[in-house]
C-alpha positions in Angstrom: 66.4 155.2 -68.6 63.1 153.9 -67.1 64.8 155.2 -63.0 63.0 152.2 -61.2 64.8 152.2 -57.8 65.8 148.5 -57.2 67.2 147.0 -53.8 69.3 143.4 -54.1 69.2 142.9 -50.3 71.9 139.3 -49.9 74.2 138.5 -47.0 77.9 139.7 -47.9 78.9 141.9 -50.7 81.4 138.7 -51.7 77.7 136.9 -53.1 77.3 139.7 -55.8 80.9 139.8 -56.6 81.1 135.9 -57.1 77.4 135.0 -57.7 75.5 138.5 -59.1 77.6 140.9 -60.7 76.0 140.0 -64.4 72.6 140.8 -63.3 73.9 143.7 -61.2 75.2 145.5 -64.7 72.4 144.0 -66.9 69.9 145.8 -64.4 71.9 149.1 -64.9 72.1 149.0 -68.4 68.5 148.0 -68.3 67.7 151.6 -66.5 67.2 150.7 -63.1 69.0 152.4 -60.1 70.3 149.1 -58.2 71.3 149.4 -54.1 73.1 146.7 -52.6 72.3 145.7 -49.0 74.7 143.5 -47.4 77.0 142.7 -44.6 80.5 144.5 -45.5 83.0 141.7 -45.5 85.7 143.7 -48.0 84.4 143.6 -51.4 82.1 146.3 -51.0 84.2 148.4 -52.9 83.8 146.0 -56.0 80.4 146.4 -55.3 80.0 149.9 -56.0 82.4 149.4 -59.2 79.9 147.4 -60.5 77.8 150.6 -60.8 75.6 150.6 -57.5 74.9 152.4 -53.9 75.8 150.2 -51.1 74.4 150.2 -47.7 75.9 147.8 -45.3 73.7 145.8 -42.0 75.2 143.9 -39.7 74.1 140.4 -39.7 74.9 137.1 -37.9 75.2 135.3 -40.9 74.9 132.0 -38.7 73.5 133.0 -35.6 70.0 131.8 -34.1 69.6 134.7 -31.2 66.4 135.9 -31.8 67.2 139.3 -30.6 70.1 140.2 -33.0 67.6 138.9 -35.7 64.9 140.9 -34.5 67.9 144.1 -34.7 68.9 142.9 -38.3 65.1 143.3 -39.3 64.8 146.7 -37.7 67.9 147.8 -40.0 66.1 147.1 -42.8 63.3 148.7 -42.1 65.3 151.9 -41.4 67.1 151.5 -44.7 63.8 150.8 -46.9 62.1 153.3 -44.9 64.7 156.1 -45.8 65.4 154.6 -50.2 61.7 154.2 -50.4 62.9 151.8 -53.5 60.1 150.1 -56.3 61.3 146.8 -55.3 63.5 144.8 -53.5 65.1 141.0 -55.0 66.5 139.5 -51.9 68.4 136.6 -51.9 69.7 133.9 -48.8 67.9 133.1 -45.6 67.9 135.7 -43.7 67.3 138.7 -46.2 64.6 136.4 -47.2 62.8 136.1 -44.0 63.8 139.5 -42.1 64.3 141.7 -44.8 60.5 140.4 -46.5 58.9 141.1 -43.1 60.3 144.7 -42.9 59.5 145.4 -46.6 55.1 143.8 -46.1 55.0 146.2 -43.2 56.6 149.5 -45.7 54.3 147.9 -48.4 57.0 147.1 -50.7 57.0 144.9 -53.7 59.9 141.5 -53.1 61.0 138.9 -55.6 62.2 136.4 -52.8 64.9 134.2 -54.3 65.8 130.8 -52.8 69.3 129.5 -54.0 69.7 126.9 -51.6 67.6 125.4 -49.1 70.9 123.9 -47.0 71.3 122.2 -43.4 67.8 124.1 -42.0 66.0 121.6 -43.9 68.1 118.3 -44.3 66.2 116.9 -40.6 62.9 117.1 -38.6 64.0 119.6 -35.8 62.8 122.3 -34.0 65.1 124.1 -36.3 63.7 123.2 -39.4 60.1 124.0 -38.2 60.9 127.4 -37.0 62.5 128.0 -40.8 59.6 126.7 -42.1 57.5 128.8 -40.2 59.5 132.3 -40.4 59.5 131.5 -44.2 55.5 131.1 -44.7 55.1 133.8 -42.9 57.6 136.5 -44.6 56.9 134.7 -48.2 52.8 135.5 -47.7 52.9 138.9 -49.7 55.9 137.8 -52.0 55.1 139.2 -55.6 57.4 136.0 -56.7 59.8 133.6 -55.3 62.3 132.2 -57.3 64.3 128.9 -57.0 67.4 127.6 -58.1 65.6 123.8 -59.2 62.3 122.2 -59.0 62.5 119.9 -56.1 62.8 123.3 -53.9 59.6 125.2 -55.4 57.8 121.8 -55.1 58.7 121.5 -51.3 57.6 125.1 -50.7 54.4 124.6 -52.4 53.4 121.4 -51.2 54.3 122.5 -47.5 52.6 126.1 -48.2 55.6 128.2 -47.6 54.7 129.9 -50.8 51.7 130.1 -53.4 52.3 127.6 -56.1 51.3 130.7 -58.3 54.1 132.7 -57.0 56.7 130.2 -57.0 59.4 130.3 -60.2 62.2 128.3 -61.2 65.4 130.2 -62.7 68.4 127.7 -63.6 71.0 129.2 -60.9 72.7 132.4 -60.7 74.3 131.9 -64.3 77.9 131.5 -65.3 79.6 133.8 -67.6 80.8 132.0 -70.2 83.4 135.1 -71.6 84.7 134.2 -68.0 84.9 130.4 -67.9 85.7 129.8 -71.1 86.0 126.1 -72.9 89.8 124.9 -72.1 91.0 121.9 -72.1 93.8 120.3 -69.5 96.7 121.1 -71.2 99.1 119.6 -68.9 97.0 115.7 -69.2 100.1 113.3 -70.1 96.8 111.2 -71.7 98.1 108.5 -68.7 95.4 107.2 -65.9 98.2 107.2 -63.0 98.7 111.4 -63.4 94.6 112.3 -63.3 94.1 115.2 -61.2 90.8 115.2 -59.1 89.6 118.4 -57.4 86.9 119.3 -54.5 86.1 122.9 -54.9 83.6 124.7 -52.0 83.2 125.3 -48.6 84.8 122.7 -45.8 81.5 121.9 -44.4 80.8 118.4 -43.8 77.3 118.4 -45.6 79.3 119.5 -48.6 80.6 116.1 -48.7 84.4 117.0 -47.8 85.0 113.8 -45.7 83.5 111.7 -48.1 86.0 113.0 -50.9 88.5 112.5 -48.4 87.7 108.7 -47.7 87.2 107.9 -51.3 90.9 109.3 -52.3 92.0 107.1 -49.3 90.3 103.9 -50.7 91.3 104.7 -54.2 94.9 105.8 -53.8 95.7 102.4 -52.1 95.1 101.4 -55.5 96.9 104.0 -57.8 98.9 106.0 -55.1 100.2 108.5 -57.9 96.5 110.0 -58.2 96.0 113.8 -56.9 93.5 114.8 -54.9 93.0 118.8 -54.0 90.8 120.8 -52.2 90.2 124.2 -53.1 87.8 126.1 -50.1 87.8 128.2 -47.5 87.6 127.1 -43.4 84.4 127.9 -42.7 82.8 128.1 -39.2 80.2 126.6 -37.4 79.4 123.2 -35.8 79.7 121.2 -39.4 83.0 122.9 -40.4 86.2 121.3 -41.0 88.8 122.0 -39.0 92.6 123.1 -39.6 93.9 120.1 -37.8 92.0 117.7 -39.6 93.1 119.2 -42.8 96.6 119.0 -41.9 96.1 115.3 -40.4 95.0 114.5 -44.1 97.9 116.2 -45.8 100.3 114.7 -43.9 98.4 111.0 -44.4 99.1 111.7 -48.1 95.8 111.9 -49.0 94.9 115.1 -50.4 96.6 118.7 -51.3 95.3 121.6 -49.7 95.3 124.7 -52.0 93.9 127.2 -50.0 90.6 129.6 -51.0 90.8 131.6 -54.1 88.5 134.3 -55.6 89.7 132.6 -58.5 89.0 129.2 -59.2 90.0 129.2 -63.0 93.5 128.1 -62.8 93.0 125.3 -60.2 90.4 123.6 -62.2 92.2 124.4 -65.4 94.5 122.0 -63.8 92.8 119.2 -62.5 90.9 116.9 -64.5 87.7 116.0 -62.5 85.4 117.8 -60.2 84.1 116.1 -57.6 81.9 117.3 -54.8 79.9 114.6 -53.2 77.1 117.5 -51.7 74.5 116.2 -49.2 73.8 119.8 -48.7 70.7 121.4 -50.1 72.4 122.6 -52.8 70.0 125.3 -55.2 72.3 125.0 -58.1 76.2 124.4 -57.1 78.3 127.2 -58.3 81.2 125.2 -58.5 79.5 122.5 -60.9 78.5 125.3 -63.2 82.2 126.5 -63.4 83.7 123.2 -63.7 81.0 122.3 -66.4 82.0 125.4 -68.3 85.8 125.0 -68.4 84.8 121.6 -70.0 85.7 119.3 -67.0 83.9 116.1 -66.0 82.0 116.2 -62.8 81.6 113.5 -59.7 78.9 114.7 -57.8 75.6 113.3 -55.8 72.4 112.3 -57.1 70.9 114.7 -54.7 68.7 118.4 -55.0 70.6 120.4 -56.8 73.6 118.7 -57.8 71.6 116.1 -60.4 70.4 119.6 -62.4 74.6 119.9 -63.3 75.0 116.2 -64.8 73.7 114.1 -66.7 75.2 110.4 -65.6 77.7 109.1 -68.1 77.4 112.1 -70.3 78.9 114.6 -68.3 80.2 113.1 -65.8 79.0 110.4 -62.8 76.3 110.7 -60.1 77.2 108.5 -57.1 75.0 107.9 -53.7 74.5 110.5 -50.9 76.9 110.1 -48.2 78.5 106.5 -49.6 82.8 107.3 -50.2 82.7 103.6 -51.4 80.4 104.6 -54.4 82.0 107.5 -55.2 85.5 105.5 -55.2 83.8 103.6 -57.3 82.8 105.9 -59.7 86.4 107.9 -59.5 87.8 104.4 -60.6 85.0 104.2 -63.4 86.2 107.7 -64.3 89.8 106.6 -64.2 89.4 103.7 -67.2 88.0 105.9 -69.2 90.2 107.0 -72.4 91.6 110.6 -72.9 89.5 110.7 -75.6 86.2 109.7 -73.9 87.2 112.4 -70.8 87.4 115.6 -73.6 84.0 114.5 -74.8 82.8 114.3 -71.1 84.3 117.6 -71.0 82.9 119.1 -74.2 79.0 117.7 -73.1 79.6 119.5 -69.7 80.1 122.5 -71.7 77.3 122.5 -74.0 74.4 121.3 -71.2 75.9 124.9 -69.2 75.4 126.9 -72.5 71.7 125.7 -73.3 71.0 126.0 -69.3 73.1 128.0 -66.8 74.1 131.0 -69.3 74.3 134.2 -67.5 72.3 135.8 -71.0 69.7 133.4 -70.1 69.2 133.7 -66.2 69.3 137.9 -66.5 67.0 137.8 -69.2 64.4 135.7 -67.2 64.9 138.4 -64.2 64.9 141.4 -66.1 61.3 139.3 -67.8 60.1 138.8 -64.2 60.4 142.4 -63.3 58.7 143.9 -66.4 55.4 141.5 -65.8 55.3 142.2 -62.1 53.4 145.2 -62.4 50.6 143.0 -62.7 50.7 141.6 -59.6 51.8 145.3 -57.4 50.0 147.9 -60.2 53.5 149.6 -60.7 56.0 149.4 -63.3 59.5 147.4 -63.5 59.5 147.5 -67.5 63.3 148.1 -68.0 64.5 146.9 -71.6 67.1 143.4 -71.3 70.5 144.4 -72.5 73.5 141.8 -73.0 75.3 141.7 -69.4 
């Protein structure tokens, strides 16, 4: 047991149940004393089975007041001031930017990681330039900063949010692939006219949930008997979907929807395409990665992010941002394909996520980042890689 005291500092306890709970227990078995700080939103008790402390903040995940972020960053400081821990790897906006700012002042080592960029930077507002300017400033005495694909670490270099020496790419947060296992649709009649197509996410708009919407609308006029789900959570917020327009689409015999689940398994088990036409600034989309690894094609953007997941006509299709007509298009392109061409879609899907996205493979790099920042701070992170 090396007993480096290690701080994952993320927005709600529900990230490292769904997201980080390999590289929680592959930092454990590697010797270090992990503490989760987060917002408690009812999974912190799977938290702290992973192995871990857990400390909770209060945080407005969404909010813009600069007075409860200026509270959020003085809880920080209290709990870093009090743990005292060897490092901190902090993960989302604003652990990134409040939580960095009160670790520089405590002289404490962070690995920043950036798993998304999202709406902050899709326009040219004041918005985006206060971001941009809140993450230069907490990023300046970043050990590392990690991204989820290279677009992101090039847009943070060339705008100088972050050293070009400092900035890392690591392929997502990994998918276990014990967990998602390789399946294949066992209830496919082989027929065209029963396909199953499935949007699995968040209902924001940038997400691309209306666009999925209209596409089923254009391509159901022309094979009615086609399903199309969605899978997701209401979230809030000004670009959220709203019950009522859910409902309105239900009822229009459009789509199916299935609810949220901390499970997506069985629904895509049961489906036969993934599509989730993202305009969002998307690090690495979960939800690819777990379609990709039960061995389902994908539909999905040629956008940041979501292009890392397919490779267009291997495993699966890339359609334009924001067009439902091309991604009809490609649905029907989908659609004439044989049962025997969909499996191999299926079975490339699978294979690109085990050369890429496995969980082994993203801990390892972490565990690899943490033993050669000593360089960089003049302490010690040398805990030995185990299997997560």
């Amino acid at each position: 047991m090396k007993g480096q005291n290690l701080i994952i500092s993320v927005n709600l306890a529900w990230n490292i149940v769904n997201f980080r709970a390999g590289l929680v227990r592959a930092l454990i078995a590697a010797g270090y004393r992990v503490t989760v700080v987060a917002v408690a939103d009812g999974y912190e008790n799977r938290v702290v089975e992973l192995g871990c402390d857990f400390i909770p903040v209060k945080m407005a995940e969404h909010g813009t007041s600069p007075l409860e972020d200026i509270k959020l960053m003085f809880q920080y400081y209290k709990i870093f001031k009090v743990l005292r821990p060897d490092a901190i790897l902090s993960f989302t906006i604003k652990p990134n930017i409040f939580g960095s700012l009160a670790a520089n002042w405590l002289s404490i080592p962070v690995i920043n990681n950036v798993p998304g960029l999202g709406s902050a930077f899709s326009g040219n507002g004041l918005v985006k330039l206060v971001v941009e300017r809140l993450y230069r400033i907490s990023f300046r005495r970043a050990v590392k900063v990690i991204f989820q694909n290279e677009q992101d670490r090039e847009l943070f270099s060339d705008r100088r949010l972050v050293e070009p020496k400092k900035a890392l790419v690591v392929p997502g947060s990994g998918i276990d692939l014990s967990h998602f296992q390789n399946s294949r649709r066992s209830t496919n009649d082989n027929s065209a006219e029963g396909l199953t197509f499935i949007f699995v996410g968040r209902l924001l708009r940038e997400k691309g949930v209306v666009e999925f919407v209209e596409a089923a609308r254009l391509v159901k006029r022309l094979r009615p008997t086609l399903r199309f789900q969605i899978l997701g959570f209401v979230a809030e917020g000004s670009t959220a979907v709203t019950h009522a327009e859910l409902v309105a689409w239900q009822e229009a015999g459009i789509i199916e929807y299935l609810g949220s689940s901390d499970d997506v398994r069985p629904f895509v088990q049961n489906a036969d395409c993934v599509v989730l036409p993202s305009f969002y600034r998307e690090g690495t989309p979960r939800s690819l990665l777990e379609a990709a690894a039960l061995s389902r094609p994908i539909i999905t953007t040629d956008w940041v992010g979501c292009r890392d997941v397919v490779d267009d006509g291997v495993n699966g299709y890339l359609c334009r941002v924001k067009d439902h007509t091309h991604l009809a298009e490609q649905i029907i392109k989908f659609i004439a394909l044989s049962p025997a061409q969909r499996i191999i879609m299926g079975v490339a899907g699978r294979a690109k996520v085990e050369r890429q996205f496995d969980e082994k493979i993203v801990v390892r790099r972490y565990i690899d980042i943490l033993r050669t920042c000593h360089n960089d701070v003049g302490g010690s992170f040398d805990g030995e890689p185990q299997e997560p």
